[in-house]
C-alpha positions in Angstrom: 100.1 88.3 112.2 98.6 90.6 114.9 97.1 92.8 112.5 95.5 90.0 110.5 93.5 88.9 113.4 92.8 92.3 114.5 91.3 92.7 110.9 89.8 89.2 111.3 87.9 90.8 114.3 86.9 94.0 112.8 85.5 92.3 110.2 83.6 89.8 112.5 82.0 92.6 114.6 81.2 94.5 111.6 79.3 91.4 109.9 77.5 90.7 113.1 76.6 94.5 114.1 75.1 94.4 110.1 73.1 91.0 110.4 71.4 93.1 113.8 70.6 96.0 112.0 69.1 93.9 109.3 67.2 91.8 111.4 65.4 94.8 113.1 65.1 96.5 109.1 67.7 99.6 110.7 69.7 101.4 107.6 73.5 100.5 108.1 75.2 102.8 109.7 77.9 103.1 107.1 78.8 105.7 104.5 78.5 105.5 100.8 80.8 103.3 99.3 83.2 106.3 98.0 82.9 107.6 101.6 84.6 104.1 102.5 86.8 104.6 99.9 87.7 108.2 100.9 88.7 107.1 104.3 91.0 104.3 103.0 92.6 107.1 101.2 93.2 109.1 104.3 94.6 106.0 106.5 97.0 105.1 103.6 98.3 108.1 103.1 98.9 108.7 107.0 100.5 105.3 106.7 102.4 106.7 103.9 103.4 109.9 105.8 105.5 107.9 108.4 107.2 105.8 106.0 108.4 108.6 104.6 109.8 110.3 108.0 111.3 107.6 109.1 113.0 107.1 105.4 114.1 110.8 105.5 114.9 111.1 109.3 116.1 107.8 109.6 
């Protein structure tokens, strides 16, 4: 449950930080969306790295 309202507030900030930027006609300061997607990649598979040492080394 922690990590849903952690996402919760990630989300939150990142909505309100865009509506600023917006409002003051700023580019978002956010990669392309395959950038975004290239960096879920990289957390994943991190995630996916220690599931697998602690399955191996358990």
């Amino acid at each position: 449950m922690d990590f849903l309202r952690q996402a919760g507030m990630s989300l939150l900030g990142g909505f309100i930080i865009g509506v600023v930027f917006g409002w003051i006609k700023l580019p978002a300061p956010v990669p392309p969306l395959l950038g975004l997607i290239g960096a879920a990649g990289v957390l994943l598979g991190g995630y996916f790295y220690d599931l697998i040492v602690k399955l191996v080394f358990k």
